[in-house]
C-alpha positions as CSV (number, residue, x, y, z in Angstrom):
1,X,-36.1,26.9,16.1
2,X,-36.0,30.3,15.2
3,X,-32.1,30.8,14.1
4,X,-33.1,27.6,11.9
5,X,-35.9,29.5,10.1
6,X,-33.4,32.0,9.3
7,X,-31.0,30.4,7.8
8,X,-33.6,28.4,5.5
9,X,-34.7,32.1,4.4
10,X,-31.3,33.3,3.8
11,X,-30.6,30.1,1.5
12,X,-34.0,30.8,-0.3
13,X,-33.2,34.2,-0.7
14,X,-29.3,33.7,-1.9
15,X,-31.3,30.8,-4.4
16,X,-33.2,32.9,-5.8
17,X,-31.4,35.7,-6.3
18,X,-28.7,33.6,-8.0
19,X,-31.5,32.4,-10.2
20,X,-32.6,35.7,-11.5
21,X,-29.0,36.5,-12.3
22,X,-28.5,33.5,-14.6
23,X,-31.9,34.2,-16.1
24,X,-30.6,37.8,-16.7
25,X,-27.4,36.8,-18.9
26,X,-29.4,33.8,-20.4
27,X,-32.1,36.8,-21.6
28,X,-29.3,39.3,-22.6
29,X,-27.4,36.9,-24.7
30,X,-30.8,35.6,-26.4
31,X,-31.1,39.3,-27.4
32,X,-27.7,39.6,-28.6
33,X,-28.6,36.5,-30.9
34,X,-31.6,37.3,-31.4
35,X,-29.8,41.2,-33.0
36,X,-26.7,39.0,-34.6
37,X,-29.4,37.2,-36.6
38,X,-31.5,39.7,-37.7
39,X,-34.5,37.2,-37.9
40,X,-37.4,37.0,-35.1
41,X,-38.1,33.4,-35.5
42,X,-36.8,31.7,-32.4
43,X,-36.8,34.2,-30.6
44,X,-40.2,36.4,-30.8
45,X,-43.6,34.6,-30.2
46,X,-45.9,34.7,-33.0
47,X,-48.6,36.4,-31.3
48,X,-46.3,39.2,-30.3
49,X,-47.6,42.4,-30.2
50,X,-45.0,45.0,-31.4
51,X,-44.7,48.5,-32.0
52,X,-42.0,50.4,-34.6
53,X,-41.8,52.7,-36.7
54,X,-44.5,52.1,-39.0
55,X,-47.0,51.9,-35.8
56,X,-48.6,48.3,-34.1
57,X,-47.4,45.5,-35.7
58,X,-47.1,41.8,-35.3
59,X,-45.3,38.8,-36.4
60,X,-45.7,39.1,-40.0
61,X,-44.4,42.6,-40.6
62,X,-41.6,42.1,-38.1
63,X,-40.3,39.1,-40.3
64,X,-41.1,41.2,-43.6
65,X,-38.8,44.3,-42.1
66,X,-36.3,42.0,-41.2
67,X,-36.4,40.4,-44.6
68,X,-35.7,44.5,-45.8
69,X,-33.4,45.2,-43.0
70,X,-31.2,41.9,-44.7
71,X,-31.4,43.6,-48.1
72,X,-30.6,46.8,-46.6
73,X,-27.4,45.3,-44.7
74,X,-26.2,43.5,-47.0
75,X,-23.3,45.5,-48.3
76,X,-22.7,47.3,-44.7
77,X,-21.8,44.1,-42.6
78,X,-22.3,45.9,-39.3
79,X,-21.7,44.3,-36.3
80,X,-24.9,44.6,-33.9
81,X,-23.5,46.8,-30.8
82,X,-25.9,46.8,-28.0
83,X,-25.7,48.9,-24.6
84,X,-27.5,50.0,-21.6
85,X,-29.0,46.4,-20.8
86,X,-31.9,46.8,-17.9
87,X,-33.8,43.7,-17.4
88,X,-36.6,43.5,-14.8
89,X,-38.5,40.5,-13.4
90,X,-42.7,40.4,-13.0
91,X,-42.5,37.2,-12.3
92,X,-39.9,34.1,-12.2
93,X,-41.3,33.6,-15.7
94,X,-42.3,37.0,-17.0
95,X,-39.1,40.0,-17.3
96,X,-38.9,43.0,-18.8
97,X,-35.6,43.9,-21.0
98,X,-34.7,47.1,-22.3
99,X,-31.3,48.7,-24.1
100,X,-29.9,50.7,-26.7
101,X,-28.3,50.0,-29.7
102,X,-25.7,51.5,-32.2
103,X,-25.1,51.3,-36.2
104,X,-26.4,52.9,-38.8
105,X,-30.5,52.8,-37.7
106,X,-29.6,53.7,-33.7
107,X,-32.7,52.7,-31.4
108,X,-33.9,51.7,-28.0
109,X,-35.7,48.5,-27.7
110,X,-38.4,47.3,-24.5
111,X,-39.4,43.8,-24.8
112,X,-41.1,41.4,-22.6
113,X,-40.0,38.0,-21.9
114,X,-41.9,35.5,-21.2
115,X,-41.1,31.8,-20.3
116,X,-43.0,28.9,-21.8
117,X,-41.5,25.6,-20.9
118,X,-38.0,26.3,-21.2
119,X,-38.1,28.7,-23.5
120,X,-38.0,32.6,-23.2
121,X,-40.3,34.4,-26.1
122,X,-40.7,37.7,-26.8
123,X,-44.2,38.3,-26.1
124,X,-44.4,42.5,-26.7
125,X,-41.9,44.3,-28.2
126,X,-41.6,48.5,-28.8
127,X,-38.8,49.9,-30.3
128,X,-37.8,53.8,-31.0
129,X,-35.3,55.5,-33.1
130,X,-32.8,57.7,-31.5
131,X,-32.2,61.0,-32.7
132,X,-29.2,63.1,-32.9
């Protein structure tokens, strides 16, 4: 009985670990939309509690600095060029992503994922300038 008991573990393990992989890419390329957009509906909860450079803010102010970021970008057309992608799971439902990214306003980004249904929200968010 017991070689049997190892192989279900080894299976569950393999599972699992092949599931956290696919939720990885599937959280990084949400991201990558989520930058190519520019906009956090779809992507951030509205409860989100996010800090930046103007200090804690939440839903509102990240959709009105994106509305200013548009304006801003407008003439640049710069591609969003991300790097550095860690992402860590609390929970199957609950990860932790951060990375870098390049262009004109150069930052580093920590958001937390959460799953609700099928969907993965940003739930917090904290992002910091990167000075040269």
């Amino acid at each position: 009985m017991r070689p049997y008991k190892n192989i279900v573990l080894l299976f569950a393990a393999l599972a699992t670990s092949v599931a956290v992989a696919d939720a990885t890419d599937d959280l990084i390329l949400l991201d990558q939309q989520w930058g190519e957009s520019g906009w956090p509906s779809g992507f951030v909860s509205e409860d989100v509690i996010s800090i930046g450079p103007a200090g804690i803010v939440g839903f509102n102010e990240m959709v009105a600095d994106a509305d200013a970021e548009a304006e801003a970008e407008a003439d640049r057309e710069e591609a969003y060029v991300v790097s550095g992608y860690q992402v860590k799971f609390l929970s199957d439902d609950i990860a932790v992503m951060v990375h870098t990214a390049a262009g004109s306003s150069p930052h580093s980004d920590l958001h937390v994922f959460q799953k609700l249904g099928d969907t993965w929200l940003v739930m917090a968010n904290a992002a910091a300038p990167i000075t040269q």
